[in-house]
LUMVOPA-167417 format. One record per atom (N, C-alpha, C): residue number from 1; residue in one letter; atom name; x, y, z. Coordinates in steps of 0.001 Angstrom, whole numbers, plus 524288, in hexadecimal, padded with zeros to 5 digits. Layout:
+-----+---------+-------+-------+-------+-------+
! num ! residuo ! atomo !  east ! north !    up !
+-----+---------+-------+-------+-------+-------+
! NUM !       A !    CA !     X !     Y !     Z !
...
+-----+---------+-------+-------+-------+-------+
***
This chain:
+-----+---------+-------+-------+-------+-------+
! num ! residuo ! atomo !  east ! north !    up !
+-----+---------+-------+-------+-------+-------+
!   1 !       X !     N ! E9AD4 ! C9CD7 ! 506FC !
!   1 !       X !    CA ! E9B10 ! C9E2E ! 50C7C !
!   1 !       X !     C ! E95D1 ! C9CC6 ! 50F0A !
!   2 !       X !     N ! E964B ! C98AC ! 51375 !
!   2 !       X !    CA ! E90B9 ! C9854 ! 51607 !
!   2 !       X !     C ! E8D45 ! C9CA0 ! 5178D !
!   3 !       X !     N ! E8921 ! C9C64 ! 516E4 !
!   3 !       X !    CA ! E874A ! CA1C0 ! 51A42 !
!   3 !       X !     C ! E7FDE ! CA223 ! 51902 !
!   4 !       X !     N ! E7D16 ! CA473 ! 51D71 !
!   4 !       X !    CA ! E7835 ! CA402 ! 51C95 !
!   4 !       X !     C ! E76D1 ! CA927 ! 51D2C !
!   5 !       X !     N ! E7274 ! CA9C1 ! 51A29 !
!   5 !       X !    CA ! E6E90 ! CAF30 ! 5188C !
!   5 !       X !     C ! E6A56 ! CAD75 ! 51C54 !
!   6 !       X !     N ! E683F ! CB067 ! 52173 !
!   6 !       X !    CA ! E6302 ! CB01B ! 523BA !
!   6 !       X !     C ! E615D ! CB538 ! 520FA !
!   7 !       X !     N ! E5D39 ! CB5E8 ! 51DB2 !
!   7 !       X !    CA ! E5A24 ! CB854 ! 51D04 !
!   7 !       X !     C ! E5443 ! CBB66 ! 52115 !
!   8 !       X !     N ! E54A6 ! CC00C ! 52330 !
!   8 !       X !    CA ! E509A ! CC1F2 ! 52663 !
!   8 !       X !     C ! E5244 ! CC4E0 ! 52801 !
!   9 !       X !     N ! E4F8C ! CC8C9 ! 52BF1 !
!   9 !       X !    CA ! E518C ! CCDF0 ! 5302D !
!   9 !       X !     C ! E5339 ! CCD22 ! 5341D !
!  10 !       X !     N ! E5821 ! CCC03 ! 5338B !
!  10 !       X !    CA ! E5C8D ! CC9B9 ! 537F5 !
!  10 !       X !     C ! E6151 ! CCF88 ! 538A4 !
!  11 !       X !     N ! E600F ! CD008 ! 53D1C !
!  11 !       X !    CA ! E6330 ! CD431 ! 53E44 !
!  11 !       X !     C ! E685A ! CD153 ! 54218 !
!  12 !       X !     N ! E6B97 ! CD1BF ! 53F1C !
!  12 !       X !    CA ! E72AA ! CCFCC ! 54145 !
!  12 !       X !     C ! E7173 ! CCEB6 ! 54751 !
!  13 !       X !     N ! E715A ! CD41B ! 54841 !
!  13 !       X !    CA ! E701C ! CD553 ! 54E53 !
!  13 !       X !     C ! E6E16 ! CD29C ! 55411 !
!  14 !       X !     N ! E683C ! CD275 ! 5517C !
!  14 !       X !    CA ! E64DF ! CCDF2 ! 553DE !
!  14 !       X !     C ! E6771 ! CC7EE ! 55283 !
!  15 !       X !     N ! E6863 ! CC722 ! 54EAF !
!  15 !       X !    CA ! E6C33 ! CC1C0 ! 54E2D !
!  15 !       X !     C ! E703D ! CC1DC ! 55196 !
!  16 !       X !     N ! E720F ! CC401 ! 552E0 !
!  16 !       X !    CA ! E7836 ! CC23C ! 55648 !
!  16 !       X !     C ! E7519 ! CC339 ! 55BC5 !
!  17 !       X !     N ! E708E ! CC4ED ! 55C8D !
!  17 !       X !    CA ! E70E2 ! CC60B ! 5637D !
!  17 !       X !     C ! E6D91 ! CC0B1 ! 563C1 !
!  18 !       X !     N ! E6B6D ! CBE26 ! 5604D !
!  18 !       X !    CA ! E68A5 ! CB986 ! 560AD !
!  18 !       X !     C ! E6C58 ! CB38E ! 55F53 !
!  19 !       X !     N ! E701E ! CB332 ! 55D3E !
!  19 !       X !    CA ! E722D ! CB0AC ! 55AA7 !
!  19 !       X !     C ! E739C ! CAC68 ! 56075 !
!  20 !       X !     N ! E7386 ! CA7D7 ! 55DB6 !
!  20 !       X !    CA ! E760B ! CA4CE ! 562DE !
!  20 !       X !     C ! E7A76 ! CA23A ! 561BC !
!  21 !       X !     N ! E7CD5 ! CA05E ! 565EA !
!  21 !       X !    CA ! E823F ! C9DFA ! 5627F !
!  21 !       X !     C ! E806E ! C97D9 ! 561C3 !
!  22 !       X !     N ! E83C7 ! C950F ! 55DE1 !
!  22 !       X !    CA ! E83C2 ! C904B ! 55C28 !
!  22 !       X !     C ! E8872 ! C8DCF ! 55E4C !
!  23 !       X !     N ! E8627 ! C8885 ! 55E9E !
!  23 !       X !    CA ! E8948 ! C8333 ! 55F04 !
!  23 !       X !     C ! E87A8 ! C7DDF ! 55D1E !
!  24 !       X !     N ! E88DD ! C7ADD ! 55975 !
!  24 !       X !    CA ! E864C ! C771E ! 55593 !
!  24 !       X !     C ! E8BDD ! C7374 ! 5572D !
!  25 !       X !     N ! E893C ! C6FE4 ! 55979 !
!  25 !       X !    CA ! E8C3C ! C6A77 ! 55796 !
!  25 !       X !     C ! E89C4 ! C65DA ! 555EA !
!  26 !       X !     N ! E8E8C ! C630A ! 55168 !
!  26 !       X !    CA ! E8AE3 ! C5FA2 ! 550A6 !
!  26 !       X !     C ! E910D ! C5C31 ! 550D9 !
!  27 !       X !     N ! E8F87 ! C5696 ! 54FF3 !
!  27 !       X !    CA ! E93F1 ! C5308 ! 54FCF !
!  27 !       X !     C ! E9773 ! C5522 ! 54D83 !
!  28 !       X !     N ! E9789 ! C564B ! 54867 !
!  28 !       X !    CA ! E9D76 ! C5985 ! 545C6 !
!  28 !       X !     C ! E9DF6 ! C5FB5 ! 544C5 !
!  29 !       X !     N ! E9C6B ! C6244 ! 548C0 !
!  29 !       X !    CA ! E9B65 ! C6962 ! 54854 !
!  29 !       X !     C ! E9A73 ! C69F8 ! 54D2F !
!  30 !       X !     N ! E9C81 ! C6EF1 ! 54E6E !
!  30 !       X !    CA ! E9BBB ! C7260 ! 5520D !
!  30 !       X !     C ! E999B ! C7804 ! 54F94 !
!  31 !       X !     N ! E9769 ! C7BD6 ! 54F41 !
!  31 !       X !    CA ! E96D8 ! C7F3F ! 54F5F !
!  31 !       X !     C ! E94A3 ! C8440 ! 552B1 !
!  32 !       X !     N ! E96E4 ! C8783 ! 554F5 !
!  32 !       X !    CA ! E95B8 ! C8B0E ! 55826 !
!  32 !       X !     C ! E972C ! C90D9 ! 557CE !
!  33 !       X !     N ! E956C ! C94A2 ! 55A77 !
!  33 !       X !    CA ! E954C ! C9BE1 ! 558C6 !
!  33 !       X !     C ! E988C ! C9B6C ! 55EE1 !
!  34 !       X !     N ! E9C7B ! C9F32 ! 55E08 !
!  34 !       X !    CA ! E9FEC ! CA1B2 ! 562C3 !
!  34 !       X !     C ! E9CEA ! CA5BF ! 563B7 !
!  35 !       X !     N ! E9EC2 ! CAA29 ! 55EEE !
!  35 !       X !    CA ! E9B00 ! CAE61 ! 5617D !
!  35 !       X !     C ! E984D ! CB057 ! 55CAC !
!  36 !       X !     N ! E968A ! CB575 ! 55EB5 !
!  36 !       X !    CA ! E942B ! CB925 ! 55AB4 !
!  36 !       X !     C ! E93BC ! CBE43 ! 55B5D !
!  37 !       X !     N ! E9594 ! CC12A ! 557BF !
!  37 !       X !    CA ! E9687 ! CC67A ! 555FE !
!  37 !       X !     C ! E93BE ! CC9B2 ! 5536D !
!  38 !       X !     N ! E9197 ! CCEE5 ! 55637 !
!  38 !       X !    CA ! E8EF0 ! CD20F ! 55153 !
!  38 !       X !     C ! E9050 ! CD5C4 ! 55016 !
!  39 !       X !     N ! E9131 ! CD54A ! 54B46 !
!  39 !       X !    CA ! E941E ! CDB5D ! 548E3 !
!  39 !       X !     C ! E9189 ! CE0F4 ! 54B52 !
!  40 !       X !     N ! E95FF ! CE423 ! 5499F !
!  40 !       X !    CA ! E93D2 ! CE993 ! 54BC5 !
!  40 !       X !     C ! E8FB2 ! CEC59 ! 5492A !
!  41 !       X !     N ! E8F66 ! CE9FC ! 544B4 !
!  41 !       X !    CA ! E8B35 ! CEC78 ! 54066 !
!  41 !       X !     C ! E84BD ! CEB51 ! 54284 !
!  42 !       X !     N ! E874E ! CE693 ! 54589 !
!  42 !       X !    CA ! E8252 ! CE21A ! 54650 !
!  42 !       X !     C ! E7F1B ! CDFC8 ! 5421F !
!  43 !       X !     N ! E82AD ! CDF87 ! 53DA7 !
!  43 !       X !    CA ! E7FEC ! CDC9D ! 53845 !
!  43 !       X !     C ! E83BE ! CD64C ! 53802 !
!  44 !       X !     N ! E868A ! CD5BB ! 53BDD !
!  44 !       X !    CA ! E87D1 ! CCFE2 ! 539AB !
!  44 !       X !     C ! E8A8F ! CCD5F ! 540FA !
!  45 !       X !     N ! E8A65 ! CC898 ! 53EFF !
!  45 !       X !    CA ! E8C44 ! CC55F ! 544C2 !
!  45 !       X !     C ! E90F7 ! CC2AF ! 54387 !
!  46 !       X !     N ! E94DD ! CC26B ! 54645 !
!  46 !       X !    CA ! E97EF ! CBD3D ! 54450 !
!  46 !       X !     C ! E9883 ! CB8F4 ! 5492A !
!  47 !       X !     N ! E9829 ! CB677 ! 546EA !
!  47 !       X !    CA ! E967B ! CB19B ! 54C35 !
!  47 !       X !     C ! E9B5A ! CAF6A ! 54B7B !
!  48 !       X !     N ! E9F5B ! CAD8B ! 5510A !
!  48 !       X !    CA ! EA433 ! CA880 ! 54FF6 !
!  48 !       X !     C ! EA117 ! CA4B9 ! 54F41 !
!  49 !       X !     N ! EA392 ! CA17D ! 54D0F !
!  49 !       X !    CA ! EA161 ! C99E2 ! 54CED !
!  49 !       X !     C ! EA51D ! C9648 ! 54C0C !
!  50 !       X !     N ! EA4A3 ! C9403 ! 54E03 !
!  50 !       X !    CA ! EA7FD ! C8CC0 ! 54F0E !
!  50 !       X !     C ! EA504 ! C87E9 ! 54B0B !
!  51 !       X !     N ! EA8CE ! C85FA ! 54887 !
!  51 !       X !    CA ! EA6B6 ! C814E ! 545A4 !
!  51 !       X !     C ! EA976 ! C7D1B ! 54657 !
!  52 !       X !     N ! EA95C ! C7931 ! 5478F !
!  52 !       X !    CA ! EAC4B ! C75AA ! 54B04 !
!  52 !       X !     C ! EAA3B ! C70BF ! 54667 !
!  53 !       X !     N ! EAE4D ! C6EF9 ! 5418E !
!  53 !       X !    CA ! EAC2C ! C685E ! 5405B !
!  53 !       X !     C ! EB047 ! C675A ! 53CA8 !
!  54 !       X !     N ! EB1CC ! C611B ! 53EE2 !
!  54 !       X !    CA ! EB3FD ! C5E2A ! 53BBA !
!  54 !       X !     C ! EBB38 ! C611C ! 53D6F !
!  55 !       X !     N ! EBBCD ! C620F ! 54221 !
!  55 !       X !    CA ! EBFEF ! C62E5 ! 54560 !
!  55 !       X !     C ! EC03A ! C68DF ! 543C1 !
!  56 !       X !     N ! EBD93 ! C6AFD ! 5407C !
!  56 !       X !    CA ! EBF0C ! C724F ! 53F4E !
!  56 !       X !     C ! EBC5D ! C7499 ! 542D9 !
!  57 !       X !     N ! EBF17 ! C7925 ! 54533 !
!  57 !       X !    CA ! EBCBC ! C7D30 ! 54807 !
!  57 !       X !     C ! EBCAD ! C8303 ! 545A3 !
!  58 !       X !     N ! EB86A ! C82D7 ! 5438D !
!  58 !       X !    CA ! EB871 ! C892F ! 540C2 !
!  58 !       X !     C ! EB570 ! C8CA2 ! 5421A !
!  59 !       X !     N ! EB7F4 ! C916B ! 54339 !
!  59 !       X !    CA ! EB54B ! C9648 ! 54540 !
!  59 !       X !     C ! EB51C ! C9A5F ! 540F1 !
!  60 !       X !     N ! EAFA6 ! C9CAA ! 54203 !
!  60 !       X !    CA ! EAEBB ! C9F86 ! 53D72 !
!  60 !       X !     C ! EABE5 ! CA459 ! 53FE2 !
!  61 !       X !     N ! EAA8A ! CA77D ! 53CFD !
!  61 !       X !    CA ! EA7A6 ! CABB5 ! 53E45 !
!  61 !       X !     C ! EA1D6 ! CAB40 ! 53878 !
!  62 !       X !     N ! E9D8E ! CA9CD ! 53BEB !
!  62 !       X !    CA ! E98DB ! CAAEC ! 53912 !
!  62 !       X !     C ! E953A ! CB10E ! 5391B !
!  63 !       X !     N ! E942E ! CB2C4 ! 534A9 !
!  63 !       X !    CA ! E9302 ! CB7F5 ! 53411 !
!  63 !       X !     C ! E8E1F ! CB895 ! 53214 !
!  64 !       X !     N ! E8A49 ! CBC1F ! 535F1 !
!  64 !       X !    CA ! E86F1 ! CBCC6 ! 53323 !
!  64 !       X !     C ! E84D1 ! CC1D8 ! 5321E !
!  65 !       X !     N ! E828F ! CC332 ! 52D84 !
!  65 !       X !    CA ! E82CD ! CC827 ! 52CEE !
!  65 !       X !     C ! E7DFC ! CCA1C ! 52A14 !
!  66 !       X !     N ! E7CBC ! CCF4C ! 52B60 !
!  66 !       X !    CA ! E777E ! CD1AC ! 529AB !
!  66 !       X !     C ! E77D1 ! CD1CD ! 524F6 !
!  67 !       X !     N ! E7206 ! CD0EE ! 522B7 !
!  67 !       X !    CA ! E7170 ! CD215 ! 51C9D !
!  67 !       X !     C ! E6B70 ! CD561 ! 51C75 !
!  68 !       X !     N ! E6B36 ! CD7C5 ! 51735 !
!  68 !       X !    CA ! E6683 ! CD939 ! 51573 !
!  68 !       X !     C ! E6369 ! CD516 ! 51733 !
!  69 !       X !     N ! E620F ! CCFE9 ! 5145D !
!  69 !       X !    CA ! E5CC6 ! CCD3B ! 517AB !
!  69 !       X !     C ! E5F0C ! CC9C8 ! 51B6B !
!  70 !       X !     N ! E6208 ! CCB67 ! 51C9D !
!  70 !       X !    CA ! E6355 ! CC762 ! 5231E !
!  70 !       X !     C ! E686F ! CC6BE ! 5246D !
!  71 !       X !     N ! E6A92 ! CC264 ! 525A3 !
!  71 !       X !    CA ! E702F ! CC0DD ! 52682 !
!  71 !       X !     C ! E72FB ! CBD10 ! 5239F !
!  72 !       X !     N ! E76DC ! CBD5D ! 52484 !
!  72 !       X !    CA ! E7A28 ! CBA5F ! 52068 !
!  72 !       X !     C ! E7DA4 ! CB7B6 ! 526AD !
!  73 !       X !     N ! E7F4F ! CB142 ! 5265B !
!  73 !       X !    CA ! E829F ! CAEA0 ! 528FE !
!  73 !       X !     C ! E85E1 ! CAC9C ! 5248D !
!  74 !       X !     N ! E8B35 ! CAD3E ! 526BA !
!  74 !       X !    CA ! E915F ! CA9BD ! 5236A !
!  74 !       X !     C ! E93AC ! CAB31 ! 52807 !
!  75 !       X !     N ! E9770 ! CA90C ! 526D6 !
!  75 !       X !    CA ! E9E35 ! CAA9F ! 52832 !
!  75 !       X !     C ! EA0C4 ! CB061 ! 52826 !
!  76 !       X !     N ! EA1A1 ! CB146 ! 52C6A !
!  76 !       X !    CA ! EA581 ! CB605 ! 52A60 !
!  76 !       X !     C ! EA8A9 ! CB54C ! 526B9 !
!  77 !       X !     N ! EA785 ! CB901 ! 523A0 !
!  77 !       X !    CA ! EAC68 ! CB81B ! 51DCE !
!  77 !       X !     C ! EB1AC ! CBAE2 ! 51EBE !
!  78 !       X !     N ! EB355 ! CBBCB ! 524B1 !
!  78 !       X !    CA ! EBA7E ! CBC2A ! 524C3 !
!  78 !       X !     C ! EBC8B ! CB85A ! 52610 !
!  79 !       X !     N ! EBB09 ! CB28F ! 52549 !
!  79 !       X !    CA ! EBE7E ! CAE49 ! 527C0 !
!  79 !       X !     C ! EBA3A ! CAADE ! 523B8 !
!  80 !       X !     N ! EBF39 ! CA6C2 ! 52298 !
!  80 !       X !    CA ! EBDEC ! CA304 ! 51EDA !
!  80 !       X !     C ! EBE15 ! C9F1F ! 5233B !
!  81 !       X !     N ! EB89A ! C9BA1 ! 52295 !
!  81 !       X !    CA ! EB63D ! C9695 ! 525B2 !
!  81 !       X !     C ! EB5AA ! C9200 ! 52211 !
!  82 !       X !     N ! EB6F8 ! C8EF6 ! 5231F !
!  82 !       X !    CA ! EB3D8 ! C8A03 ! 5210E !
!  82 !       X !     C ! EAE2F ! C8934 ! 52249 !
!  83 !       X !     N ! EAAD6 ! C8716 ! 51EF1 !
!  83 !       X !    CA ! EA608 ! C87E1 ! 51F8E !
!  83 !       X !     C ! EA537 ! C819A ! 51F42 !
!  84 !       X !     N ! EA613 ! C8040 ! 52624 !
!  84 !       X !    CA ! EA4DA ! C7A57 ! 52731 !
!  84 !       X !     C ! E9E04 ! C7B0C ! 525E6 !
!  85 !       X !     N ! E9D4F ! C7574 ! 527B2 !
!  85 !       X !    CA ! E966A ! C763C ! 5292D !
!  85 !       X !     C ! E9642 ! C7822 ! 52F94 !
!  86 !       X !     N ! E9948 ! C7927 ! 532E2 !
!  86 !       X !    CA ! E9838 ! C7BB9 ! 53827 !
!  86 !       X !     C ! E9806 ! C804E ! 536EF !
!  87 !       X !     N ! E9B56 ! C832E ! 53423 !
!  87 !       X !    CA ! E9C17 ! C8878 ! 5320A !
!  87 !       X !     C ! E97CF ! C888B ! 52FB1 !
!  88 !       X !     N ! E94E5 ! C865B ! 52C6C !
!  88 !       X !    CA ! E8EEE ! C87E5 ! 52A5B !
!  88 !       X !     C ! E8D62 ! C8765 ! 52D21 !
!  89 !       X !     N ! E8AE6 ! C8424 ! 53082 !
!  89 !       X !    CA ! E8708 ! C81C3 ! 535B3 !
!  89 !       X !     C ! E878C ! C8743 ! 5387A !
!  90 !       X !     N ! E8A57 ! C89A2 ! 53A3D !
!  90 !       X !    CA ! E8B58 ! C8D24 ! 53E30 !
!  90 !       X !     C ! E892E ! C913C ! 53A7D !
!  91 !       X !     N ! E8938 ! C931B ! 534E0 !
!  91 !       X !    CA ! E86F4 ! C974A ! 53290 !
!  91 !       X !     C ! E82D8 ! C97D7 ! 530D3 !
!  92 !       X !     N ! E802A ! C937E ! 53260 !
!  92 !       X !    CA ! E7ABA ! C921E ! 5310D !
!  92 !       X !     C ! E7716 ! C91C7 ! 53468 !
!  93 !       X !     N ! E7A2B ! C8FDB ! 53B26 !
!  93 !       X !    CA ! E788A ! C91A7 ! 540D6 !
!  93 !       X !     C ! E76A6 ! C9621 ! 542ED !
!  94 !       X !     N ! E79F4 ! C98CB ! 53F24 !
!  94 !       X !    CA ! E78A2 ! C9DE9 ! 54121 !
!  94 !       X !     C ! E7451 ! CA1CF ! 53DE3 !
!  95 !       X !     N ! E74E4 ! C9DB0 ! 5384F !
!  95 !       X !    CA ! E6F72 ! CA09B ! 5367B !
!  95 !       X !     C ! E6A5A ! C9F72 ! 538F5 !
!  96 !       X !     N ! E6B58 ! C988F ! 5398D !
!  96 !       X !    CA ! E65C2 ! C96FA ! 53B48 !
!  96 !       X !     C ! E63C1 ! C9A19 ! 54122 !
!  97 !       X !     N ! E671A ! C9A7F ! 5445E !
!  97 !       X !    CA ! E657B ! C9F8C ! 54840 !
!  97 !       X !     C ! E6269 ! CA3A5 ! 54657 !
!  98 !       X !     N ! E650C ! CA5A2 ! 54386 !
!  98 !       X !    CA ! E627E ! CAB86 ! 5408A !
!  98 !       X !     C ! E5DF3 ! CAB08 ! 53FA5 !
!  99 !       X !     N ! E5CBE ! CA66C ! 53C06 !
!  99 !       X !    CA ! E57AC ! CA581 ! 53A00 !
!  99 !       X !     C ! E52F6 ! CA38D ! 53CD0 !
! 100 !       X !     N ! E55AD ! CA166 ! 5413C !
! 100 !       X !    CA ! E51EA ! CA1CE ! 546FE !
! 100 !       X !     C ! E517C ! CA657 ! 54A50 !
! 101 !       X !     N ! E5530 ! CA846 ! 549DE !
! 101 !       X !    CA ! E54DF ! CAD6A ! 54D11 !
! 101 !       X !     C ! E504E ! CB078 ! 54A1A !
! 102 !       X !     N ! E5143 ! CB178 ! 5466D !
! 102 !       X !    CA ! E4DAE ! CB4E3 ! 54295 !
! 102 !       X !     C ! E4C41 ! CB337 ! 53FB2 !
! 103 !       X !     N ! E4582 ! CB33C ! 540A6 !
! 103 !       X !    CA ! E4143 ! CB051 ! 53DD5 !
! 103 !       X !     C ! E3FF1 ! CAEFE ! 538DC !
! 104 !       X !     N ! E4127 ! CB3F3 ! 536BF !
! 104 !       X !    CA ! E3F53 ! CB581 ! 530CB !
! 104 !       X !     C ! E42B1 ! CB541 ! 52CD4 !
! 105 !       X !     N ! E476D ! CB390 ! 52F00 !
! 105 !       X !    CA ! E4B77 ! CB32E ! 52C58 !
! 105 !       X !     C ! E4C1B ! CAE0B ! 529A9 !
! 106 !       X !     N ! E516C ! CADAB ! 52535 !
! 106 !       X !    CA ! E4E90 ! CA807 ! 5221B !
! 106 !       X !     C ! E53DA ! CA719 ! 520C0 !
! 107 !       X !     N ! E56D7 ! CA302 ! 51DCE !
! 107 !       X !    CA ! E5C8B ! CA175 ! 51BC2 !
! 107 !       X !     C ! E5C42 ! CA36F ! 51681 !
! 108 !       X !     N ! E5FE9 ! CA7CF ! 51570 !
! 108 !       X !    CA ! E6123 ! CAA69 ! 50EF2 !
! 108 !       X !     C ! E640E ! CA577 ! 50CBC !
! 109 !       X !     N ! E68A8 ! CA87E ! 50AF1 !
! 109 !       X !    CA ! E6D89 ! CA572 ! 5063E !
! 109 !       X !     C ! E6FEC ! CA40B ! 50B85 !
! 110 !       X !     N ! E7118 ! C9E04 ! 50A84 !
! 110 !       X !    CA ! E7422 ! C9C20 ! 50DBA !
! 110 !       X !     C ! E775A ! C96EE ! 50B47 !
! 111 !       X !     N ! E7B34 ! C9345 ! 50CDE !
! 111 !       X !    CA ! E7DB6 ! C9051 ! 50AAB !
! 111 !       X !     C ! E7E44 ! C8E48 ! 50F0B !
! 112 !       X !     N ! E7B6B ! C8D43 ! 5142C !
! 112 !       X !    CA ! E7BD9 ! C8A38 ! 517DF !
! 112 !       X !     C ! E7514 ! C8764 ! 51A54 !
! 113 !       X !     N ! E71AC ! C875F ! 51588 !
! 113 !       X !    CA ! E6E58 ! C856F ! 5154C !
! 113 !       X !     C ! E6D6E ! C7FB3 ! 51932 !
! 114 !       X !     N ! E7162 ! C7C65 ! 5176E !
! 114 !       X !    CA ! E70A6 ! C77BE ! 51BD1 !
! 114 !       X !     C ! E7350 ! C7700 ! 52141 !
! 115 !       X !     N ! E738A ! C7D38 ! 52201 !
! 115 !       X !    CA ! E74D0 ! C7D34 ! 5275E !
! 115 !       X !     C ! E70A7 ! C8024 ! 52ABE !
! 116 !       X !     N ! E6CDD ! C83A1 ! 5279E !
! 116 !       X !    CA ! E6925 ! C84C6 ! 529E0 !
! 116 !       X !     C ! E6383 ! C8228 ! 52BF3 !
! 117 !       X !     N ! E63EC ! C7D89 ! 52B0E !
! 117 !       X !    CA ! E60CE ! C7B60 ! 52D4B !
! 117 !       X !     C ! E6016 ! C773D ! 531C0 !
+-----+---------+-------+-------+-------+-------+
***
């Protein structure tokens, strides 16, 4: 399952009132955030997203959620996605935000390494 570990003192919270939405095109991808949601707990977000390539249009819900040293980004795990490269691109968008948003923070365990840069 794709998904990235930002490691640091990232509070859910402050992430979603900062978060901006995305739109990435490139010749064969679209990717973009509809909206975004914060749980009532205020420990996790689920963001809609659009992945647009190679004539598929897939909507997904990206989730991110509090941890002991930071946050964790994947997929919501109640709906099975294909994990194009827009579907990564878009879960890796939203880390690299994070990790600008908040300074001190750094990339844990991740499996979307060449999308973070």
């Amino acid at each position: 399952m794709p998904h990235v570990v930002v490691n640091g003192k990232i509070v859910v919270e402050d992430l979603f009132a900062q978060l901006k939405p995305i739109f990435l095109k490139t010749d064969s991808e679209i990717v973009k955030t509809k909206d975004f949601y914060l749980s009532r707990s205020r420990h996790a977000i689920l963001i809609e997203m659009i992945a647009i390539e190679q004539g598929k249009h897939i909507e997904f819900l990206a989730m991110v959620s509090q941890r002991d040293d930071g946050i964790v980004v994947r997929i919501a795990p109640h709906k099975d996605v294909e994990k194009t490269t827009g579907v990564k691109r878009g879960l890796a968008e939203i880390a690299k935000q994070t990790l600008a948003l908040f300074e001190d923070s750094e990339v844990g365990k991740t499996n979307l390494t060449q999308f973070l840069s």
